[in-house]
Phi, psi and omega in degrees: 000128174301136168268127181216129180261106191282140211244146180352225177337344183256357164281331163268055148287331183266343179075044160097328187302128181302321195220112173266121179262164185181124164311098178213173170233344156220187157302318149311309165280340175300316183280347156302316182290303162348298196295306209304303202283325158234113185263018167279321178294347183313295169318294161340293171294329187281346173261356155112126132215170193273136204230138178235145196225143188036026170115333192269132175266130192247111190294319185215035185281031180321315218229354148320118173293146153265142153294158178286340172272024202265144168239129192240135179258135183260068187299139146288145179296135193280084203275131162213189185207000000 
C-alpha cells in the first residue's frame, strides 16, 4: 500500500489524519480511493491538487505508477499569477 501524507488544508478531510495508507496502481486511481474512503477530500480533488510521489511533484501526473512502497504527498494545488 502506497503512504500518502495528507497536507495542509486537506487533512481535515481525513478527520486530522496526517497520514493515510491506500491501495492503488497509479495516481488517478489513488485520488478515487482517496475521494471513496473520505469523501469529504472529493471536492478537493476535483478542484485540483498537487501530488508527490517519491520526492517528484506530479501536476497531471494521472497514470504514474505507484510502488506498493511509494510515499506519496497529496498538496492543495497551488495557484499563482
Amino acid at each position: 500500500m502506497a503512504k500518502v501524507i495528507v497536507w495542509g488544508s486537506l487533512k481535515p478531510h481525513t478527520g486530522g489524519k496526517t497520514t493515510v495508507e491506500i491501495e492503488a496502481r497509479n495516481v488517478q486511481e489513488l485520488l478515487a480511493r482517496l475521494g471513496e474512503t473520505y469523501p469529504g477530500l472529493q471536492n478537493q480533488i476535483k478542484r485540483g491538487v498537487s501530488v508527490s510521489i517519491d520526492g517528484l511533484i506530479y501536476r497531471e501526473g494521472w497514470l504514474e505508477p505507484l510502488k506498493p512502497d511509494s510515499e506519496v504527498f497529496l498538496l492543495p494545488r497551488m495557484q499563482g499569477g
